[in-house]
C-alpha positions as CSV (number, residue, x, y, z in Angstrom):
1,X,126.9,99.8,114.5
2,X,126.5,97.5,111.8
3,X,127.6,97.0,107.9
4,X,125.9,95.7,105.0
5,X,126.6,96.3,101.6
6,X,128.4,99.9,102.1
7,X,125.7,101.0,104.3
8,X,126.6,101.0,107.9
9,X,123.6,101.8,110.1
10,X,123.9,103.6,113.7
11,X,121.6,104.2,116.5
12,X,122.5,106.5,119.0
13,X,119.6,106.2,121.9
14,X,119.0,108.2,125.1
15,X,119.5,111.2,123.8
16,X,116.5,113.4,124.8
17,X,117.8,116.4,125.8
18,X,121.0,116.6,123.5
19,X,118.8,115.1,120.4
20,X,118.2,118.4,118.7
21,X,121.7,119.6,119.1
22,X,123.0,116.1,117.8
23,X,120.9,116.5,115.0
24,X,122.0,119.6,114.5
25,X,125.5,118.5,114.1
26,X,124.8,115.6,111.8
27,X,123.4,118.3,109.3
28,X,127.0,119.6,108.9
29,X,127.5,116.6,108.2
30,X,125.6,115.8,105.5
31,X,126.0,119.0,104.0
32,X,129.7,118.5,104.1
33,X,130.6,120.8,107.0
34,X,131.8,118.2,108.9
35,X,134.8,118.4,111.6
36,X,135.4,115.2,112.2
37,X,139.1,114.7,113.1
38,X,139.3,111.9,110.7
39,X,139.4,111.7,106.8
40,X,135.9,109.1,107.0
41,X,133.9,111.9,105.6
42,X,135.3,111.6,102.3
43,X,134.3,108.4,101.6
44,X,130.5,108.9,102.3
45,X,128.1,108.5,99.2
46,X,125.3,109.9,101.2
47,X,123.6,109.9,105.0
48,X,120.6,109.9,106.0
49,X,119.4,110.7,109.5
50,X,116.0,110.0,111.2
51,X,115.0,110.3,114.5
52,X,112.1,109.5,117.1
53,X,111.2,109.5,121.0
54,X,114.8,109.4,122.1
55,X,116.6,108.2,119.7
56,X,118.5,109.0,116.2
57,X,118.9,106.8,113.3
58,X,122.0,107.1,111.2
59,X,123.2,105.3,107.6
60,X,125.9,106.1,105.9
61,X,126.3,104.9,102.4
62,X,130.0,104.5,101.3
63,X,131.7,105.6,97.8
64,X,131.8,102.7,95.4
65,X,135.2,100.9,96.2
66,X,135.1,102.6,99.8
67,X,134.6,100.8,103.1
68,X,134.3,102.4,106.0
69,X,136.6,102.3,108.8
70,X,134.1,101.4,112.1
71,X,136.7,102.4,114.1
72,X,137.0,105.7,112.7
73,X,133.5,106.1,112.7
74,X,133.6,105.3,116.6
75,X,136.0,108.5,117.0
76,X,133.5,110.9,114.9
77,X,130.6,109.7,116.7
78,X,132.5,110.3,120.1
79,X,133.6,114.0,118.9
80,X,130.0,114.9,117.5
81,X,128.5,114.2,120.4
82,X,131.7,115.7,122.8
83,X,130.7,119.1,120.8
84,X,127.1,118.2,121.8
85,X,127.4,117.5,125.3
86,X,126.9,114.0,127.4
87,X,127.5,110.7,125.4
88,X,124.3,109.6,125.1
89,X,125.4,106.0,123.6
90,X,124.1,103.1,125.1
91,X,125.7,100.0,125.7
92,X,125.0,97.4,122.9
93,X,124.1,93.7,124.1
94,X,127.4,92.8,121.4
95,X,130.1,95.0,124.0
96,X,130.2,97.3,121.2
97,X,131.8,100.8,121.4
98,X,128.0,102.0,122.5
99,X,125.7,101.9,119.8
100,X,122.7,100.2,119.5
101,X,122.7,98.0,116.7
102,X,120.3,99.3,113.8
């Protein structure tokens, strides 16, 4: 996971198999259906979502004067995909939480 300017960018990878499911899920997302056990979902601006091979692309824009809270984010990535099915996080080279940085 990484931040810039109110955007954090995510990258889950290795998740063929799960990857329409998780997209699935981050659609109720963006369309504000989210169940998230946290209160991060109120400070999103907007999310886009992209996805190739194996992999899904994530960036969340924050409100203006909001920051987001990566390790909040961390526990609505790891419910999403505990809905889904496996974790299909990998390791990042940083020791992260298990996203690839974007």
């Amino acid at each position: 996971m990484t931040e810039e300017s109110g955007t954090t960018a995510i990258e889950l990878t290795e998740v063929a198999g799960e990857q329409q499911d998780l997209l699935e899920a981050f659609s109720e997302c963006q369309e504000g259906r989210c169940s998230c056990p946290t209160d991060e979902y109120r400070k999103v601006a907007s999310m886009e979502v992209h996805s190739e091979a194996d992999r899904i692309q994530i960036s969340l824009t924050a409100k203006p004067g909001d920051r987001f809270d990566e390790a909040q984010i961390d526990v609505c990535l790891d419910h999403t995909v505990h809905r889904v099915g496996e974790d299909p996080r990998s390791a990042s080279s940083d020791g992260g939480a298990g996203q690839s940085p974007a």
